[in-house]
C-alpha positions as CSV (number, residue, x, y, z in Angstrom):
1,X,-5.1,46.5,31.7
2,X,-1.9,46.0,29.4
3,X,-0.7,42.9,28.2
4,X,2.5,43.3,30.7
5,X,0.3,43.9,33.5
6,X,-2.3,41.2,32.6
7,X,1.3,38.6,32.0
8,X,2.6,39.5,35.6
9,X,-1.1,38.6,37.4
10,X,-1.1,35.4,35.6
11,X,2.0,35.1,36.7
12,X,1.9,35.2,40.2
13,X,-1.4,33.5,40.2
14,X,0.4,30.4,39.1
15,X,3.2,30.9,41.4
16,X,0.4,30.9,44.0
17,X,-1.1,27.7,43.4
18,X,2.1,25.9,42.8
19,X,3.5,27.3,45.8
20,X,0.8,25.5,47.7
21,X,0.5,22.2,45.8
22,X,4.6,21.8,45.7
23,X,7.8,22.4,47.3
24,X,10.3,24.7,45.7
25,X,12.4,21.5,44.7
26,X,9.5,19.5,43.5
27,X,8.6,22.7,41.2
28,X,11.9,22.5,40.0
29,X,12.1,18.6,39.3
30,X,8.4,19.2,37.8
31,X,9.3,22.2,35.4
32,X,12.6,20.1,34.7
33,X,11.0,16.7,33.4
34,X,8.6,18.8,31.6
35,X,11.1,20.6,29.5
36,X,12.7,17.5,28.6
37,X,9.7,15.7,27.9
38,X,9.1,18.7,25.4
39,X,12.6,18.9,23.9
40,X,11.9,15.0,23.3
41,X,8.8,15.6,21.1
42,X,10.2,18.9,19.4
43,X,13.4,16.8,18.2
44,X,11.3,13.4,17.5
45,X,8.5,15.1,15.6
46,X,10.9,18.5,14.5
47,X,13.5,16.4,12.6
48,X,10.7,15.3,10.1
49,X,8.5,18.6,9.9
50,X,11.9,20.8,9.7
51,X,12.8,17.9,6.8
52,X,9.0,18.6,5.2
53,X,9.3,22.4,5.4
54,X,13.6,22.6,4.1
55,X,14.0,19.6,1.9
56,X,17.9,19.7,1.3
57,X,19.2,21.8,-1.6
58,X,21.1,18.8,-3.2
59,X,20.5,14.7,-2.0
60,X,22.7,13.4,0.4
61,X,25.8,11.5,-0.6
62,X,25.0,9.1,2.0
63,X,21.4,9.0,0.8
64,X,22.2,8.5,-2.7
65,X,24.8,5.6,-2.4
66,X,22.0,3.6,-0.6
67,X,19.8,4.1,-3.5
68,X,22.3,2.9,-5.8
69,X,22.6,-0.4,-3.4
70,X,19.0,-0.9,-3.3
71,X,18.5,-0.6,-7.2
72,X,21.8,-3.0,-7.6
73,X,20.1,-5.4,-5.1
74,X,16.5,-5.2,-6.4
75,X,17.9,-6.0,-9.9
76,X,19.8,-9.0,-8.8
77,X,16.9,-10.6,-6.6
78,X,14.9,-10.1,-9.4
79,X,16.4,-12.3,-11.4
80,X,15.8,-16.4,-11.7
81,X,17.9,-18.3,-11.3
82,X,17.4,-22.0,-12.2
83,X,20.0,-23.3,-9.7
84,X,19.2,-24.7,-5.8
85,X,20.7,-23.5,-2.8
86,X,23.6,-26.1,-3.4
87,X,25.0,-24.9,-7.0
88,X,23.0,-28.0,-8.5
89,X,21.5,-27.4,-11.6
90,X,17.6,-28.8,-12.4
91,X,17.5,-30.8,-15.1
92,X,16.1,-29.7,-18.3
93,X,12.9,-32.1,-18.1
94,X,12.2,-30.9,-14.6
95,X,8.3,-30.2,-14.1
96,X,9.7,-27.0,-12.3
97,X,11.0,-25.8,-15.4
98,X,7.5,-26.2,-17.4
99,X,5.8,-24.8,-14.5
100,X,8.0,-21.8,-15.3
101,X,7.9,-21.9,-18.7
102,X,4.1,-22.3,-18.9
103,X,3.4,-19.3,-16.5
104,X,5.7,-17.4,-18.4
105,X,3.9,-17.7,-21.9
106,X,1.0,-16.1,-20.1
107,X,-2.8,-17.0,-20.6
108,X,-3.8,-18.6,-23.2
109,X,-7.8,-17.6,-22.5
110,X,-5.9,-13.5,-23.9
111,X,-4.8,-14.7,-27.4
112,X,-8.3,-15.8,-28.6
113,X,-10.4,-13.2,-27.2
114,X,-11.1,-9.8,-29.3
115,X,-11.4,-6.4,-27.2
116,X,-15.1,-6.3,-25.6
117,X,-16.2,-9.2,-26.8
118,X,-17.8,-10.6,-23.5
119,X,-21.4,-9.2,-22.4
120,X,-21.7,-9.1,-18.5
121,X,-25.6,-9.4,-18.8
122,X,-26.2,-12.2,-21.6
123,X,-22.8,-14.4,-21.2
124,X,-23.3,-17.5,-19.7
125,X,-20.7,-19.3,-17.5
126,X,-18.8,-21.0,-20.3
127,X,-18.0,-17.4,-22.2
128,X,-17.3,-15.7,-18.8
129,X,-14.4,-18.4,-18.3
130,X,-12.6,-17.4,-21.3
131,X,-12.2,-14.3,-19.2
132,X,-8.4,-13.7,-17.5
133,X,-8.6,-15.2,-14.1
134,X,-11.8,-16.1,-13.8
135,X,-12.9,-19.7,-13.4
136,X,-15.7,-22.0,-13.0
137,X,-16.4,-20.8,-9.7
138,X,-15.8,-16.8,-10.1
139,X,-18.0,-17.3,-13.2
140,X,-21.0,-19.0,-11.2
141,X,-20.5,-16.0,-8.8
142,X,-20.6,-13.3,-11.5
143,X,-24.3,-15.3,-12.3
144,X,-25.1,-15.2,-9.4
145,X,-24.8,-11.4,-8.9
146,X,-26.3,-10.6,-11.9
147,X,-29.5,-12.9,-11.1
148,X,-30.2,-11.1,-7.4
149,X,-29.6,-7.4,-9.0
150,X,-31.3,-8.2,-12.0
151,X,-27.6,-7.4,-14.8
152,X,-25.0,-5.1,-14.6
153,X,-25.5,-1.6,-14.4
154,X,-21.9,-0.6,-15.0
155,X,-18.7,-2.6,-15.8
156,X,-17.1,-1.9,-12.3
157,X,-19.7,-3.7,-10.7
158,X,-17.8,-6.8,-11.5
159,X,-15.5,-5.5,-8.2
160,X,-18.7,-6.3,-6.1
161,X,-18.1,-10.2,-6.0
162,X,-16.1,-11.9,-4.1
163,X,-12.9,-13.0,-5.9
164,X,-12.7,-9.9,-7.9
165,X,-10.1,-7.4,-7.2
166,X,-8.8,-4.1,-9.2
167,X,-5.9,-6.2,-10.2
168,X,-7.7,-9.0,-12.0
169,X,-10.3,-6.5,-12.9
170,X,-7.7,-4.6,-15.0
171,X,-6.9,-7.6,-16.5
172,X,-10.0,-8.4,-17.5
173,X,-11.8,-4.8,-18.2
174,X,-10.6,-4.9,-21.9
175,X,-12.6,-7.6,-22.8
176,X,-16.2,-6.6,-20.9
177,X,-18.8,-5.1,-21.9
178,X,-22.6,-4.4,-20.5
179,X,-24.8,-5.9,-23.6
């Protein structure tokens, strides 16, 4: 049997049983609704794998003039600007302005401590609070970690308590060490 002649008894099979499940119209409005449905998800899901597969030759003009905006934007919001919504100015002696200017001078735990200076498994919760963003409470939680698995088999354990993220562990992984 050929391909042609295996195509035409499919064929008329199908024709077959939708001849006796539908009306010539309904077969119509059937095969109708689904080719739309099928155009939909071609052009919904086409535009982005056709974009994925041809990336254009040179960036839109359109494209790139947003860009611009959203750099010009991002830089202005990013400043601060010591001024309420009503043009007033805060006063010099504001606490606002000390907040500001405190957070901005950074830690002051950083400028005393030398590079892996702090053992995980021997410090006690006075020397882990020197650390960057740890406390009195994330320091009683790194002893009690240590306690129930018996110390610190690697520095990244520290990620394990609660409290502990990879963004304060980065800021703190210079100054760790196990012993």
């Amino acid at each position: 049997m050929s391909f042609r002649e295996f195509f035409s008894h499919v064929r008329s099979k199908a024709g077959d049983l939708a001849s006796r499940l539908f009306t010539p119209k309904e077969f119509r409005a059937l095969l109708f609704f689904l080719a739309v449905g099928f155009a939909v998800l071609l052009y919904r899901g086409g535009k982005e794998l056709i974009s994925a597969i041809f990336p254009p030759a040179a960036p839109n003009e359109f494209l790139a003039q947003e860009r611009r905006n959203d750099s010009i934007f991002a830089e202005l919001s990013r400043k601060v600007i010591n001024e309420d919504s009503l043009k007033f100015s805060i006063p010099e002696d504001s606490v606002i302005v000390k907040e500001k200017q405190a957070f901005a001078s950074g830690s002051k735990k950083i400028k005393d401590l030398p590079p892996h200076s702090i053992p995980l498994n021997k410090a006690d919760a006075e020397i882990l609070t020197k650390l960057p963003g740890v406390g009195k409470v994330t320091a009683e939680r790194i002893l009690l970690y240590r306690t129930k698995r018996g110390g610190f088999r690697d520095v990244h354990e520290v990620m394990n308590i609660q409290g502990i993220g990879e963004k304060k562990f980065k800021e703190m992984e210079a100054y760790l060490t196990l012993n």
